[in-house]
C-alpha positions as MATLAB code, in Angstrom:
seq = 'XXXXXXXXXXXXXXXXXXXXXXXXXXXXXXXXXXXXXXXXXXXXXXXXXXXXXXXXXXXXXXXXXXXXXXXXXXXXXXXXXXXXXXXXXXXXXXXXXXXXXXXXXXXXXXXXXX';
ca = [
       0.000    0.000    0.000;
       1.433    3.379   -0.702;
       2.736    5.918    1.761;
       0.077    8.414    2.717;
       0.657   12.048    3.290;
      -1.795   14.308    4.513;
       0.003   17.734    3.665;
      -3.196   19.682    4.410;
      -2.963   19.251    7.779;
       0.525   19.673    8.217;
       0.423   22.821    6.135;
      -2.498   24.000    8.793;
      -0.551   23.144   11.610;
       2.623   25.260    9.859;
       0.211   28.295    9.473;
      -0.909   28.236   13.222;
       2.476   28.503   14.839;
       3.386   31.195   11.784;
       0.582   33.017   12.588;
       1.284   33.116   16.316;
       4.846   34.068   15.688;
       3.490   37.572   14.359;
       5.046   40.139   15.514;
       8.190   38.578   16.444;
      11.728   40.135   15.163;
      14.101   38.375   12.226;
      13.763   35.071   11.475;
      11.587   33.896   14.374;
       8.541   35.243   12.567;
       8.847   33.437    9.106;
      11.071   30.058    9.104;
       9.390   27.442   10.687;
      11.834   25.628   12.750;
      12.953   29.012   14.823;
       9.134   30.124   14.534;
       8.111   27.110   15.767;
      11.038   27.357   19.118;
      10.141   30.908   19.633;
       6.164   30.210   19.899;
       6.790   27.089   22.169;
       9.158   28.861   24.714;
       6.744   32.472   24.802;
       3.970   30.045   25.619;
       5.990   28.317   28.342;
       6.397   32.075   29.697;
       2.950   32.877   29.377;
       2.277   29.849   31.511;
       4.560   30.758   34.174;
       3.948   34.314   34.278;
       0.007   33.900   34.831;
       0.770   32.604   37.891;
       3.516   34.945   39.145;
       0.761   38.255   37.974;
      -1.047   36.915   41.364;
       1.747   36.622   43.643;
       2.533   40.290   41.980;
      -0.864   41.218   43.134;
      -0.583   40.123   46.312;
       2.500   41.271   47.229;
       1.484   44.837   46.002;
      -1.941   44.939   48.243;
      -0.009   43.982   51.384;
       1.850   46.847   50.561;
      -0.762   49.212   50.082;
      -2.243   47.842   53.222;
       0.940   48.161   55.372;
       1.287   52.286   54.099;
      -2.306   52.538   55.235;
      -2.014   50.777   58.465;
       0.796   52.410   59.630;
      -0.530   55.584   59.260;
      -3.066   54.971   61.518;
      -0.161   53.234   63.783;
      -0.392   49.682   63.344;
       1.787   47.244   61.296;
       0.175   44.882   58.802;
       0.751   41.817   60.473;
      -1.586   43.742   63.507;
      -4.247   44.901   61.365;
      -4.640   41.135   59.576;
      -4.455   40.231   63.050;
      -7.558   42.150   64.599;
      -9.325   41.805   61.696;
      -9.519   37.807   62.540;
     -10.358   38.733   65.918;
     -13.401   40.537   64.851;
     -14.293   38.379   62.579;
     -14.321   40.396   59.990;
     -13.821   38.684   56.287;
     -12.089   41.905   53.695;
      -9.550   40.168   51.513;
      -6.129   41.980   50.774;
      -7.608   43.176   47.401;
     -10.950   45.059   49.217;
      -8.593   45.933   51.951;
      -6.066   47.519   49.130;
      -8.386   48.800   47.297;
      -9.809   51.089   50.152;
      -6.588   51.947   51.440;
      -5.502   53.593   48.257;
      -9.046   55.003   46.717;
     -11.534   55.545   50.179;
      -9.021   56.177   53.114;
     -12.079   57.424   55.197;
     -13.497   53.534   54.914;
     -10.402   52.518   55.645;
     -10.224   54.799   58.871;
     -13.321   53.300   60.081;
     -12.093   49.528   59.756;
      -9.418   50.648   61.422;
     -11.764   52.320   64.202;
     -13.429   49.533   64.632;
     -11.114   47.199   65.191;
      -8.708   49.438   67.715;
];
């Protein structure tokens, strides 16, 4: 039986990692074999990097928090602290968020808590 080539799929498959090379600089956006490398390892990035954007996050609402707190004279590790005591649930990125954009809010957690 003869040898059977299906060279409209490979010529799809050729065209989706060309097409998602756009953009790129020299050779990595038209020769297959680099294309094809340069796709592979920016997708390997993109999967790493989704996860490291929340520790990012994270790291910049505790922060945000800590400035805020210590204005009012506590440390973050206090205010996180309290606000378990009194049972009251505001994640880091409610917490941030009215630190930085309704300090009068954040005033009154802190009120409450002290």
């Amino acid at each position: 039986m003869p040898r059977s080539l299906n060279s409209v799929a490979s010529r799809k498959k050729r065209k989706k990692i060309l097409k998602q090379a756009k953009g790129y600089f020299g050779r990595r956006k038209n020769v297959w074999t680099v294309a094809k490398n340069a796709v592979e390892k920016g997708l390997t990035y993109a999967y790493r990097d989704r996860r490291n954007k929340k520790r990012n996050f994270r790291s910049l609402w505790i922060t945000r928090i800590n400035a805020a707190a210590r204005l009012h004279g506590l440390t973050y590790s206090e205010l996180i602290s309290k606000l378990k005591q009194n049972n009251i649930e505001l994640n880091r990125k409610v917490l941030a968020d009215l630190a930085m954009n309704n300090p009068e809010a954040f005033a009154q957690i802190i009120k409450t808590i002290k």
